[in-house]
N, CA, C and O atoms as a GROMACS GRO file, in nm:
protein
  524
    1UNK      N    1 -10.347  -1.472  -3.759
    1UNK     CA    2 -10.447  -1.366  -3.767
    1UNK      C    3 -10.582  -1.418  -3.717
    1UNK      O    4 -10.625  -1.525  -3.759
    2UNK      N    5 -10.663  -1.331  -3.610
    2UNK     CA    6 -10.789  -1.359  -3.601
    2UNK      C    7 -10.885  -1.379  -3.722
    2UNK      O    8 -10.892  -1.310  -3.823
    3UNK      N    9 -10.956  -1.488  -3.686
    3UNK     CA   10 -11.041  -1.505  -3.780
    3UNK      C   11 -11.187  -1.563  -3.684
    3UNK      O   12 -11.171  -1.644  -3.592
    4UNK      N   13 -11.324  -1.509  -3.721
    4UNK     CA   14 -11.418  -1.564  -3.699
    4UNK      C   15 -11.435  -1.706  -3.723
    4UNK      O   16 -11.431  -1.746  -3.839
    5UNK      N   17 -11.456  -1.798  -3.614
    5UNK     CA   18 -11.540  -1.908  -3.689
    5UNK      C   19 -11.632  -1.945  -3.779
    5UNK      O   20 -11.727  -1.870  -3.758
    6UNK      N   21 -11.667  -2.038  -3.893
    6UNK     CA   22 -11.764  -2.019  -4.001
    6UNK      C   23 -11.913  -1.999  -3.930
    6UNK      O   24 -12.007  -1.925  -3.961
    7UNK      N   25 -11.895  -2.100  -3.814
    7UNK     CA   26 -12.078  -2.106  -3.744
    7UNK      C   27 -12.087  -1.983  -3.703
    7UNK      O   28 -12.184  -1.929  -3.758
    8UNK      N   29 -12.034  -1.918  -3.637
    8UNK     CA   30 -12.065  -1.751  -3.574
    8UNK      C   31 -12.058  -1.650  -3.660
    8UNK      O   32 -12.097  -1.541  -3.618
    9UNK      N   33 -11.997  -1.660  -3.832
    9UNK     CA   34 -12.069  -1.590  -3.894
    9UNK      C   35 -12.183  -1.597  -3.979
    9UNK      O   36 -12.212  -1.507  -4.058
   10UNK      N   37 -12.262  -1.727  -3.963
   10UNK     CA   38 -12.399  -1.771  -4.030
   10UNK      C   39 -12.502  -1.782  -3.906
   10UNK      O   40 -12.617  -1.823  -3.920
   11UNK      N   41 -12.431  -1.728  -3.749
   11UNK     CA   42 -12.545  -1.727  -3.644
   11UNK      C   43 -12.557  -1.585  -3.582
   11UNK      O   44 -12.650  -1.535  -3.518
   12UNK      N   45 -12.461  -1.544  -3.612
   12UNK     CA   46 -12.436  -1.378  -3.508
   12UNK      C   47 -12.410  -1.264  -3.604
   12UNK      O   48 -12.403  -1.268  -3.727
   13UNK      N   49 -12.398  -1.164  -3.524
   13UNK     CA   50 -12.402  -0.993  -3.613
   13UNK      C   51 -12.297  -0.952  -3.564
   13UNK      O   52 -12.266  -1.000  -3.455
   14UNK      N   53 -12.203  -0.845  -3.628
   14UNK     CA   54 -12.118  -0.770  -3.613
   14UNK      C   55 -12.188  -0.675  -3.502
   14UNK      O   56 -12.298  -0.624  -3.522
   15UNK      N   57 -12.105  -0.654  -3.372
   15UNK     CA   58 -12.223  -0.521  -3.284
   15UNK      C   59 -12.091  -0.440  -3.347
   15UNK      O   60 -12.097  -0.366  -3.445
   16UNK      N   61 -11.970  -0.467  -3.270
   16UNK     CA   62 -11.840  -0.394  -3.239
   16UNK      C   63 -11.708  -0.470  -3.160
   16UNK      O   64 -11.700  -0.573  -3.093
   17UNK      N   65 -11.604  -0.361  -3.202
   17UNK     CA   66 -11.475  -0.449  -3.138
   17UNK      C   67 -11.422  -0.344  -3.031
   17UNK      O   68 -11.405  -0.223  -3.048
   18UNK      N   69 -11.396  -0.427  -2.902
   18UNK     CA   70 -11.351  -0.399  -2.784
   18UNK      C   71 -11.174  -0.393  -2.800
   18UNK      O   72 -11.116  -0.384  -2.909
   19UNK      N   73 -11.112  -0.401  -2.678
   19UNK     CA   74 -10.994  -0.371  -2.715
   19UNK      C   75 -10.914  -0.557  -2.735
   19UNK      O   76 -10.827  -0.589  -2.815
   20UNK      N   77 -10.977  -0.638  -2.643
   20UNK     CA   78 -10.990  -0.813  -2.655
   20UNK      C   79 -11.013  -0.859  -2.795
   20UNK      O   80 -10.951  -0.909  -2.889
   21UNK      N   81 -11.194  -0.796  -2.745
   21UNK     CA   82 -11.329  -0.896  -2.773
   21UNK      C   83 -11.394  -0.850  -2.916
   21UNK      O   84 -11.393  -0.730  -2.945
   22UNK      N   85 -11.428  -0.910  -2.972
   22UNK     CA   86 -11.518  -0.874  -3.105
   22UNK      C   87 -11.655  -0.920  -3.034
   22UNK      O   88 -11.664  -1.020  -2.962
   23UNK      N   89 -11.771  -0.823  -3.070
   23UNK     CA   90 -11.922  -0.837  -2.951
   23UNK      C   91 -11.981  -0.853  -3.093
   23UNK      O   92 -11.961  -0.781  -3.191
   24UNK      N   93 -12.054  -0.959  -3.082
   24UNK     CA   94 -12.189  -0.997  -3.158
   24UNK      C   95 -12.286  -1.084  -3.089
   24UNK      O   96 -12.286  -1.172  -3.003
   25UNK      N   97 -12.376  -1.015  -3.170
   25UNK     CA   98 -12.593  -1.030  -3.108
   25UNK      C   99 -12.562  -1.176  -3.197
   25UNK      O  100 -12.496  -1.176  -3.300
   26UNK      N  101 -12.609  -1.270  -3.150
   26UNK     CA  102 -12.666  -1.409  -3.110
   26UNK      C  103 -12.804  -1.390  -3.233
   26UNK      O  104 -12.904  -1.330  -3.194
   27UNK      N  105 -12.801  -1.440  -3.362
   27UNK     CA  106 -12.941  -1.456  -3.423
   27UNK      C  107 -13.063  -1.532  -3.370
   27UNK      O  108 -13.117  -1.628  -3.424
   28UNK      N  109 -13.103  -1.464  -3.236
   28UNK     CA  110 -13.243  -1.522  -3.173
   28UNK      C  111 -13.254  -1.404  -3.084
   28UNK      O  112 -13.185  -1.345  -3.001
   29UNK      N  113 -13.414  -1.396  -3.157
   29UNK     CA  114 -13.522  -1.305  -3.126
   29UNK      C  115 -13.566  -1.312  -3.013
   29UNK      O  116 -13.615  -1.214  -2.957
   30UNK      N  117 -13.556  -1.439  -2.953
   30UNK     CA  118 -13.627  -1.478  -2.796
   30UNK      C  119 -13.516  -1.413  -2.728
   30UNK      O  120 -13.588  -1.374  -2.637
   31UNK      N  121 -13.429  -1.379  -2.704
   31UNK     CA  122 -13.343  -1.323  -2.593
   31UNK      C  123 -13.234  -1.209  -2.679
   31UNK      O  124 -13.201  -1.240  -2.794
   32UNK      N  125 -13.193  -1.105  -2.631
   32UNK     CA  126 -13.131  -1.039  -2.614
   32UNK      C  127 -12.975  -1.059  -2.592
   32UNK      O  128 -12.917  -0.982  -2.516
   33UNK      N  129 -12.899  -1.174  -2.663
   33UNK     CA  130 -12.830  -1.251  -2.632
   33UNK      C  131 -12.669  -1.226  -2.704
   33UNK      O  132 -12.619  -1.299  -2.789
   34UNK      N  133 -12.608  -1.106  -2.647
   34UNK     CA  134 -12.458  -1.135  -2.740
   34UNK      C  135 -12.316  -1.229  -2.654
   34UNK      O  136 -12.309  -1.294  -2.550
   35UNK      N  137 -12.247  -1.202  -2.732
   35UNK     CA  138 -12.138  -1.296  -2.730
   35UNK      C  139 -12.005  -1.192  -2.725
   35UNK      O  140 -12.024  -1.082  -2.778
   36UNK      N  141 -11.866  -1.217  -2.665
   36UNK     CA  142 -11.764  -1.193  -2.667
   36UNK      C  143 -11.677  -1.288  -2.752
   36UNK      O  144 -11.707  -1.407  -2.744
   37UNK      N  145 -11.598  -1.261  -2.814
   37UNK     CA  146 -11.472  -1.348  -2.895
   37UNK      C  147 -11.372  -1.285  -2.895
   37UNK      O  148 -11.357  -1.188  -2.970
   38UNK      N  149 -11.289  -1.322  -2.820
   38UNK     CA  150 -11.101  -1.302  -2.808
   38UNK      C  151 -11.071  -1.308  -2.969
   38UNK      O  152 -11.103  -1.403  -3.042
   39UNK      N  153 -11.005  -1.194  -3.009
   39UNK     CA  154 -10.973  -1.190  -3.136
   39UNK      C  155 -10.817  -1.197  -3.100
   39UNK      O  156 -10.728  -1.112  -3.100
   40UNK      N  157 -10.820  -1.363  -3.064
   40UNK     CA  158 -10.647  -1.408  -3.058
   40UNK      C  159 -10.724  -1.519  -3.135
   40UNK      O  160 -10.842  -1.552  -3.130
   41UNK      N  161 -10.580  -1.584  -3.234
   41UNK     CA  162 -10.604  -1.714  -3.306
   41UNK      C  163 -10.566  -1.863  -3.240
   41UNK      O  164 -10.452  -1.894  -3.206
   42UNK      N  165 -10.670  -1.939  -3.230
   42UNK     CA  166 -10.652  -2.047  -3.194
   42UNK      C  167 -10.650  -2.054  -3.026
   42UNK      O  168 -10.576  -2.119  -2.953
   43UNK      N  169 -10.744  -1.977  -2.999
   43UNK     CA  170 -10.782  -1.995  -2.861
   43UNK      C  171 -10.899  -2.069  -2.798
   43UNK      O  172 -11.001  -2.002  -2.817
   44UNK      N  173 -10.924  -2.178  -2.731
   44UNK     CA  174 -11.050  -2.236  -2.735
   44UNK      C  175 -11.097  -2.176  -2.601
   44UNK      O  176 -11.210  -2.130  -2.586
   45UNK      N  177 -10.976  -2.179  -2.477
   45UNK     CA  178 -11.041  -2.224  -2.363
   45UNK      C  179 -10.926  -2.070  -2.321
   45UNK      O  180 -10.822  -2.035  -2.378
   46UNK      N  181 -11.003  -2.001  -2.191
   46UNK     CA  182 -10.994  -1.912  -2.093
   46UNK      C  183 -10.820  -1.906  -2.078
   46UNK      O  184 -10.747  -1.811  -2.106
   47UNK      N  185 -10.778  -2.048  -2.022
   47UNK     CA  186 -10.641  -2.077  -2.020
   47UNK      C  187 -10.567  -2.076  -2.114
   47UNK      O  188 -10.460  -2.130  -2.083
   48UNK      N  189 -10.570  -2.032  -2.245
   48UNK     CA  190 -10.523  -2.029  -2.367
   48UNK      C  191 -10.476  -1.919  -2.350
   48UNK      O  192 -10.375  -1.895  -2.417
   49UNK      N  193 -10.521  -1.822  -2.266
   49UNK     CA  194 -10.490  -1.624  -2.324
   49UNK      C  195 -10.385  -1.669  -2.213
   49UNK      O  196 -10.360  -1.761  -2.135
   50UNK      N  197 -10.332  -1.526  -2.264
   50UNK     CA  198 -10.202  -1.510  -2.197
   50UNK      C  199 -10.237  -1.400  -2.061
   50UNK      O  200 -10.296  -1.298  -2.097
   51UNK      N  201 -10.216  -1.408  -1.956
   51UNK     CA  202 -10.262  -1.341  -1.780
   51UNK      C  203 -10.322  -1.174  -1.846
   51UNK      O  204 -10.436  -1.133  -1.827
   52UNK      N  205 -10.235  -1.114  -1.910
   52UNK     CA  206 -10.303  -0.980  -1.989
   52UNK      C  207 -10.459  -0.980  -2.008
   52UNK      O  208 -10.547  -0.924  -1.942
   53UNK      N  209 -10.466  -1.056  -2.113
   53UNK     CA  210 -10.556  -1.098  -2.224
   53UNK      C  211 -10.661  -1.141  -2.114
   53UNK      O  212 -10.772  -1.090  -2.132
   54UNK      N  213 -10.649  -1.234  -1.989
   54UNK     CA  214 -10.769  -1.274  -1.923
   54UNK      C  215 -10.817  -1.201  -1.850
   54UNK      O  216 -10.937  -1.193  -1.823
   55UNK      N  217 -10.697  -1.114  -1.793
   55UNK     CA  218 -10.776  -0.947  -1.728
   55UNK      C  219 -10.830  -0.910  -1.835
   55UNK      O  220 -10.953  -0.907  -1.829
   56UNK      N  221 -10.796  -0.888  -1.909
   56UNK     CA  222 -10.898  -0.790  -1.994
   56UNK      C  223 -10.997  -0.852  -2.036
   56UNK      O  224 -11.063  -0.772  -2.103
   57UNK      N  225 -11.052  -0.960  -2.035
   57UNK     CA  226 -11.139  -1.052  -2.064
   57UNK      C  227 -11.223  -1.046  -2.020
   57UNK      O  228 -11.331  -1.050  -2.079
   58UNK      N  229 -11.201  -1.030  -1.857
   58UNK     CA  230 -11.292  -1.050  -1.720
   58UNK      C  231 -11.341  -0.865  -1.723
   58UNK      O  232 -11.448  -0.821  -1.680
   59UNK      N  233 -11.249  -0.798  -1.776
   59UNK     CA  234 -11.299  -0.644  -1.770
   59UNK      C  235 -11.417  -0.610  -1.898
   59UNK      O  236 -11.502  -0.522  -1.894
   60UNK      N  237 -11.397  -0.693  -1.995
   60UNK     CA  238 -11.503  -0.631  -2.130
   60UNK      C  239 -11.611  -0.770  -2.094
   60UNK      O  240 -11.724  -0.741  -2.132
   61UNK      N  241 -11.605  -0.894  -2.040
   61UNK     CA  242 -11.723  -0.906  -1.927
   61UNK      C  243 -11.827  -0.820  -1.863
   61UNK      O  244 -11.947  -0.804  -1.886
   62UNK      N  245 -11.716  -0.752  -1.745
   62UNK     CA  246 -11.770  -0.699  -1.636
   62UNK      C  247 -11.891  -0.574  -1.734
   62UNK      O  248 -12.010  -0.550  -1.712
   63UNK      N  249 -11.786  -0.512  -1.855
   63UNK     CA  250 -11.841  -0.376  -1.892
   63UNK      C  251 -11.995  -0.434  -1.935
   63UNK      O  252 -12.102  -0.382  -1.902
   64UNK      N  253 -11.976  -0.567  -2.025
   64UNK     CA  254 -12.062  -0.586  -2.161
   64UNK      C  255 -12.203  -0.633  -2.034
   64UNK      O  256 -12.324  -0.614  -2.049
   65UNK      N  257 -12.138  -0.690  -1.925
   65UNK     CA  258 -12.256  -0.780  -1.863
   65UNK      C  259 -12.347  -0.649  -1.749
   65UNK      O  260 -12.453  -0.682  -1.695
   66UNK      N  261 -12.288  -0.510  -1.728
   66UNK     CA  262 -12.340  -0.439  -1.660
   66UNK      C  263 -12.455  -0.311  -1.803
   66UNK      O  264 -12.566  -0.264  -1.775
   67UNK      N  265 -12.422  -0.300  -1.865
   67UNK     CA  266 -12.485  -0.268  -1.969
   67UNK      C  267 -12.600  -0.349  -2.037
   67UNK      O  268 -12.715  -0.306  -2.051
   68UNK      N  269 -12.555  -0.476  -2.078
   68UNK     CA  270 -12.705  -0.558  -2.057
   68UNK      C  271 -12.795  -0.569  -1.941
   68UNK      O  272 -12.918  -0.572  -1.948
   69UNK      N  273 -12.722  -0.575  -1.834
   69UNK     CA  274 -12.827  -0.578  -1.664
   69UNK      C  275 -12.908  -0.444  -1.738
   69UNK      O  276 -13.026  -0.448  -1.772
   70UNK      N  277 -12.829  -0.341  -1.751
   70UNK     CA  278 -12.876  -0.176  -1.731
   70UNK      C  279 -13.011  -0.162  -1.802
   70UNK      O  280 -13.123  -0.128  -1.764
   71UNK      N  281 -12.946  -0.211  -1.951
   71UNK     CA  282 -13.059  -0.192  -2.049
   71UNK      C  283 -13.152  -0.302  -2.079
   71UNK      O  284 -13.237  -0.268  -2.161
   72UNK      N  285 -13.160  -0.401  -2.045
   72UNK     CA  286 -13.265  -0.495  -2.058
   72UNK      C  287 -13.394  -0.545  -1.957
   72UNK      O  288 -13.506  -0.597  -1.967
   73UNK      N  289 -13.279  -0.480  -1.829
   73UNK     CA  290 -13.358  -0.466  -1.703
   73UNK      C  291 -13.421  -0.610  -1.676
   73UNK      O  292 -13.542  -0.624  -1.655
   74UNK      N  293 -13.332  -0.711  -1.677
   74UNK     CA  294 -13.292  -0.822  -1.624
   74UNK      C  295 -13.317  -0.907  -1.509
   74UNK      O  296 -13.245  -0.892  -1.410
   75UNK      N  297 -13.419  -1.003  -1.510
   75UNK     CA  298 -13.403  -1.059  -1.384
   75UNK      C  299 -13.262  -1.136  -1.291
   75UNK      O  300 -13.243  -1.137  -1.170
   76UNK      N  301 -13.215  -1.171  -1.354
   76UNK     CA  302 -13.085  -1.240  -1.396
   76UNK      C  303 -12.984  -1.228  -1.525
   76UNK      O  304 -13.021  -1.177  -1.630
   77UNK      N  305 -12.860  -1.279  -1.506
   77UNK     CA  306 -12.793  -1.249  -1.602
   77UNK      C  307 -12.695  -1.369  -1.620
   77UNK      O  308 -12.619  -1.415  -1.535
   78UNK      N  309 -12.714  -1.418  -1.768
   78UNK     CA  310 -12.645  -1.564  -1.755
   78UNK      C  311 -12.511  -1.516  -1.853
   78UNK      O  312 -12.498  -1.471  -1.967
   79UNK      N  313 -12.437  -1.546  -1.762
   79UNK     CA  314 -12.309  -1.541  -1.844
   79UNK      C  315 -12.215  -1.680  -1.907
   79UNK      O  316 -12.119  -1.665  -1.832
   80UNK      N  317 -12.193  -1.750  -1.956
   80UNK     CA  318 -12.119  -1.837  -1.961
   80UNK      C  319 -12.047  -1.864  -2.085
   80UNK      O  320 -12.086  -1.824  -2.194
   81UNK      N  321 -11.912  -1.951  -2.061
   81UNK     CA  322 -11.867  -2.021  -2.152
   81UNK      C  323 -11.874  -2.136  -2.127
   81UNK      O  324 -11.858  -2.191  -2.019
   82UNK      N  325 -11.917  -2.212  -2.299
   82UNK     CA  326 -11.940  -2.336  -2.321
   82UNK      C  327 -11.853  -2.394  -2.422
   82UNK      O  328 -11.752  -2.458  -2.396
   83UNK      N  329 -11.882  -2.377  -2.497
   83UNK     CA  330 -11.781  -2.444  -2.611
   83UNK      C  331 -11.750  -2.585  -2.688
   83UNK      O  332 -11.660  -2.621  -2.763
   84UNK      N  333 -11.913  -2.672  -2.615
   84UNK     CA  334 -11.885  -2.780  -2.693
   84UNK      C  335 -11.910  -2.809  -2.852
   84UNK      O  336 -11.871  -2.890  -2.936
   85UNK      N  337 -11.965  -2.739  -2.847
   85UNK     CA  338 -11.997  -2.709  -3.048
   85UNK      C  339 -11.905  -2.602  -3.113
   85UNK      O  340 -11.861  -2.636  -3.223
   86UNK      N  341 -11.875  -2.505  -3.076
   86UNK     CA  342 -11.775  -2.428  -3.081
   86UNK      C  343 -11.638  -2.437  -3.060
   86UNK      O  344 -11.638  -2.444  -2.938
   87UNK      N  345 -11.523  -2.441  -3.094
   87UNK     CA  346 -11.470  -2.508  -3.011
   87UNK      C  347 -11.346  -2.362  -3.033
   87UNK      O  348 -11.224  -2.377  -3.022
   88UNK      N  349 -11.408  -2.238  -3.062
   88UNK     CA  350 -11.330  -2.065  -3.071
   88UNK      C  351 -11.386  -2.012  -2.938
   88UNK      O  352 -11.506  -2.020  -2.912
   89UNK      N  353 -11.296  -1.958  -2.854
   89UNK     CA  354 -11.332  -1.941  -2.765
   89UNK      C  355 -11.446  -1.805  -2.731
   89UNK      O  356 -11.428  -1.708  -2.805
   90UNK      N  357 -11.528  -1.796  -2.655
   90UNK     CA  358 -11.676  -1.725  -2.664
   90UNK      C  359 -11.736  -1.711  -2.586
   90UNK      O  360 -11.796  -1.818  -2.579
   91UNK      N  361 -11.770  -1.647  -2.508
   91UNK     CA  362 -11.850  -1.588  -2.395
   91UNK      C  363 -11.974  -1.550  -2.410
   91UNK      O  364 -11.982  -1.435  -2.452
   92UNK      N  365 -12.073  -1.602  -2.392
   92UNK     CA  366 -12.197  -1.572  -2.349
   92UNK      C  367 -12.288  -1.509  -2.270
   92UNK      O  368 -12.324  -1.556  -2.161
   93UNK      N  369 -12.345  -1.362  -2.336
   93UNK     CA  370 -12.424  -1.286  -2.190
   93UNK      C  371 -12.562  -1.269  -2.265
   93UNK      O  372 -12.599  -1.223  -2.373
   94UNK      N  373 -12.632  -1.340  -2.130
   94UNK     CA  374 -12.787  -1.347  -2.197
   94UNK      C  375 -12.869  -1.263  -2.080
   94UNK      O  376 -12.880  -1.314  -1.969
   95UNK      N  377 -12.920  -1.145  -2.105
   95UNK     CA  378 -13.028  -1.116  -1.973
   95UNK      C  379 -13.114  -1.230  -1.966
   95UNK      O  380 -13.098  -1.313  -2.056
   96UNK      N  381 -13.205  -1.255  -1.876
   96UNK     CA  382 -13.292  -1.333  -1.853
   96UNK      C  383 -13.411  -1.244  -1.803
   96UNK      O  384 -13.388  -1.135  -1.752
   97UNK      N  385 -13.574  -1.307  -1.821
   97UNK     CA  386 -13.648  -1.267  -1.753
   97UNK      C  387 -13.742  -1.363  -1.703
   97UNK      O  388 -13.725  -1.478  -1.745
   98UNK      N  389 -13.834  -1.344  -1.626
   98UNK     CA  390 -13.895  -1.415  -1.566
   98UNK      C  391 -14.056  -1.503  -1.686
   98UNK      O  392 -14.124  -1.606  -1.693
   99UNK      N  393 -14.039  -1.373  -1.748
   99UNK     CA  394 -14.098  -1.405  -1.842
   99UNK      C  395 -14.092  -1.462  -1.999
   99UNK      O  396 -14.171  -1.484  -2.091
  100UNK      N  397 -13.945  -1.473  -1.970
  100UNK     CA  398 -13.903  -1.529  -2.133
  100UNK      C  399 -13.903  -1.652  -2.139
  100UNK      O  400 -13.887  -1.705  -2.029
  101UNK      N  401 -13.920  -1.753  -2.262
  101UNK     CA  402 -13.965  -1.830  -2.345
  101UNK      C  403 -13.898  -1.944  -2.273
  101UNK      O  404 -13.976  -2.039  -2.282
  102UNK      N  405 -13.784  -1.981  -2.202
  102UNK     CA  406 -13.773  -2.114  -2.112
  102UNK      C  407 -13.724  -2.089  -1.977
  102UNK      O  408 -13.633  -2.167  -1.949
  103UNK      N  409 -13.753  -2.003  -1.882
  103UNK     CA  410 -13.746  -1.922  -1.763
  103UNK      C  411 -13.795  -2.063  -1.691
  103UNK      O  412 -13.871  -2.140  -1.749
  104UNK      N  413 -13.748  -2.086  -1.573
  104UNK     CA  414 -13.576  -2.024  -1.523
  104UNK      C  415 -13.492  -2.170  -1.592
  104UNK      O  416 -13.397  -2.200  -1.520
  105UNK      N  417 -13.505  -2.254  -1.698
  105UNK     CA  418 -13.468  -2.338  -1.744
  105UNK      C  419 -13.290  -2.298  -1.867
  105UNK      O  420 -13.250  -2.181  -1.873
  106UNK      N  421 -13.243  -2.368  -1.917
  106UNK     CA  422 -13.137  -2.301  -2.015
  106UNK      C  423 -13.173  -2.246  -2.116
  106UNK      O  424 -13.249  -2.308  -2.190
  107UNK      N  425 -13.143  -2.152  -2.140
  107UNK     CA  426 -13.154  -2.086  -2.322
  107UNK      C  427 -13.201  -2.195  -2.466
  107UNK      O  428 -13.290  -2.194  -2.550
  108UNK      N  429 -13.116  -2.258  -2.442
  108UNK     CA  430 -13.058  -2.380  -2.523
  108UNK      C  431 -13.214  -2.475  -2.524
  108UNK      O  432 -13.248  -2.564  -2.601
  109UNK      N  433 -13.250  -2.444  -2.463
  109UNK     CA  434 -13.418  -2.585  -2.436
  109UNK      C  435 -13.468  -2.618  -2.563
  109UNK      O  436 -13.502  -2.727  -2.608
  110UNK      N  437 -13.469  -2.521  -2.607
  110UNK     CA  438 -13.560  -2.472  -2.759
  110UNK      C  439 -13.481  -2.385  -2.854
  110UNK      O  440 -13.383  -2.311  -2.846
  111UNK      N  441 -13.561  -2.426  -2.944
  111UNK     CA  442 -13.487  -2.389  -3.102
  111UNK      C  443 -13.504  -2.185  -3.124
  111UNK      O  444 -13.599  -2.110  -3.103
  112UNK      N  445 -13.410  -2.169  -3.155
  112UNK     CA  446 -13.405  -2.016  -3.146
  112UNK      C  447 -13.508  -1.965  -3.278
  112UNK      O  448 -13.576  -2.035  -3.353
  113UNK      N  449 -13.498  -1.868  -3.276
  113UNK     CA  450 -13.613  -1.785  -3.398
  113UNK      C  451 -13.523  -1.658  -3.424
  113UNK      O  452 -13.520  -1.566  -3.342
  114UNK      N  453 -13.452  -1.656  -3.538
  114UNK     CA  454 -13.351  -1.559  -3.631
  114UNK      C  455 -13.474  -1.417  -3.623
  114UNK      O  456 -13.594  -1.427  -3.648
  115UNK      N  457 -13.416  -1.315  -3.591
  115UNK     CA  458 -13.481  -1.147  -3.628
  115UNK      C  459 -13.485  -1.119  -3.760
  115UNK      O  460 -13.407  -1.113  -3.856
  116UNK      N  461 -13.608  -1.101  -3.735
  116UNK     CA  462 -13.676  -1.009  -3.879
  116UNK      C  463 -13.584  -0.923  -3.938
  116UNK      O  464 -13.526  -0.875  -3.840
  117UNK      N  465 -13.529  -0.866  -4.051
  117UNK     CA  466 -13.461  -0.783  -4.093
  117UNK      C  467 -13.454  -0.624  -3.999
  117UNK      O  468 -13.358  -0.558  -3.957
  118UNK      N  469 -13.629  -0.602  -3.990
  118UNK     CA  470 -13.623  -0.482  -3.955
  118UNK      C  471 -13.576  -0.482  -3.757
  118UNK      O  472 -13.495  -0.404  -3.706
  119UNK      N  473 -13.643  -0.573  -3.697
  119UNK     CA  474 -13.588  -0.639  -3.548
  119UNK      C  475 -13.451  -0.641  -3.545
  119UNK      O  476 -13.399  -0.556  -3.474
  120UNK      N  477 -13.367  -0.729  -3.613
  120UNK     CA  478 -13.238  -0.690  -3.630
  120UNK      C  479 -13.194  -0.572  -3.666
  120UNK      O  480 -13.099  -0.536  -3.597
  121UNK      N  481 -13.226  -0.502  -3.744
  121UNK     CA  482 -13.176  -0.354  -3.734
  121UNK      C  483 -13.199  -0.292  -3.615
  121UNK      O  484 -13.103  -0.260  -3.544
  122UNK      N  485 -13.326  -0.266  -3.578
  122UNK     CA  486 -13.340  -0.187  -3.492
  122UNK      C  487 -13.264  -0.269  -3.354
  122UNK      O  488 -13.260  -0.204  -3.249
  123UNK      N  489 -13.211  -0.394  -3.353
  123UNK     CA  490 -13.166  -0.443  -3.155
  123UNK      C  491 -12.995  -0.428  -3.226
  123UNK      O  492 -12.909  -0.437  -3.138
  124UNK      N  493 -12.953  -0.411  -3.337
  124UNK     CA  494 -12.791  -0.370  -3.400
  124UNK      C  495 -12.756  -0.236  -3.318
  124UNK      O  496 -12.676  -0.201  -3.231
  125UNK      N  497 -12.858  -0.180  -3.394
  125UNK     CA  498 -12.847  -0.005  -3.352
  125UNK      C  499 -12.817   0.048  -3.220
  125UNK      O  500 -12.737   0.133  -3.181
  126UNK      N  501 -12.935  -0.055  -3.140
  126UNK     CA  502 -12.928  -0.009  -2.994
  126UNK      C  503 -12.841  -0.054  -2.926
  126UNK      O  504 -12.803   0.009  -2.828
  127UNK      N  505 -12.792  -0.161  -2.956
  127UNK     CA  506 -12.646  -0.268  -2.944
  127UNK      C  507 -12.488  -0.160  -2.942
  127UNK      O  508 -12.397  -0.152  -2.859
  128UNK      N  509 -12.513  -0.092  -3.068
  128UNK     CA  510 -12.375  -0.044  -3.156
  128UNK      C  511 -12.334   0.117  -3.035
  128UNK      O  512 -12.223   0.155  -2.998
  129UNK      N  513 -12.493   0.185  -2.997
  129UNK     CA  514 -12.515   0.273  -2.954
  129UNK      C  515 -12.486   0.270  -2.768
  129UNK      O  516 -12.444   0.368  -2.707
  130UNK      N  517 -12.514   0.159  -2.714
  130UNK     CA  518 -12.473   0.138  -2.578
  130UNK      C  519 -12.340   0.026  -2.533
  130UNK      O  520 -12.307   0.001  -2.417
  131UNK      N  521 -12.282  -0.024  -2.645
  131UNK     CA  522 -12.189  -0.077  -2.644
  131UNK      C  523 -12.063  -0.017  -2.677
  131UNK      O  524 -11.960  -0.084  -2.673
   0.00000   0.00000   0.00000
């Protein structure tokens, strides 16, 4: 049975579940930053899913990463998987702007800053609502 990792439920938010992916917002205020998770068990790496599972992977990608372009209005758009601290497999889509907090450097540079109760509600909502 799928199960969340312990770190991604003391760092991220429930947005919603795709037909794959379970989508959760990233607890940092500096970016606009959710995540995909294959709700298969014991998957670390891309090559783990079965040929199905990675089409559909690359499709709730394509959807999740044209909806952030749309609505964040994006200079760029960083998508990636990493996984060295993680080791559940997880996809990363961060808009970028020219003006955000380590532009054009990695996300990762600096220490994130968790949303205010009411910030998190209100970037859930708009999350739950275009996702």
């Amino acid at each position: 049975m799928f199960k969340i990792h312990k770190k991604f439920e003391k760092t991220t938010h429930y947005i919603t579940d795709l037909k794959l992916c379970q989508v959760r917002l990233q607890d940092n205020r500096k970016f606009p930053w959710i995540m995909l998770i294959p709700k298969r068990k014991g998957v670390g790496q891309i090559l783990d899913l079965n040929r199905k599972d990675q089409i559909q992977l690359m499709d709730e990608i394509q959807y999740c990463s044209k909806i952030m372009k749309k609505n964040f209005k994006c200079a760029n758009l960083n998508v990636e998987k990493v996984g060295n601290i993680v080791p559940q497999l997880h996809i990363h889509i961060v808009p970028r702007h020219k003006k955000d907090p380590t532009w054009p450097l990695s996300i990762w540079v600096i220490k994130g800053k968790p949303y205010t109760k009411v910030a998190l509600a209100s970037m859930l909502d708009k999350l739950k609502k275009i996702i």
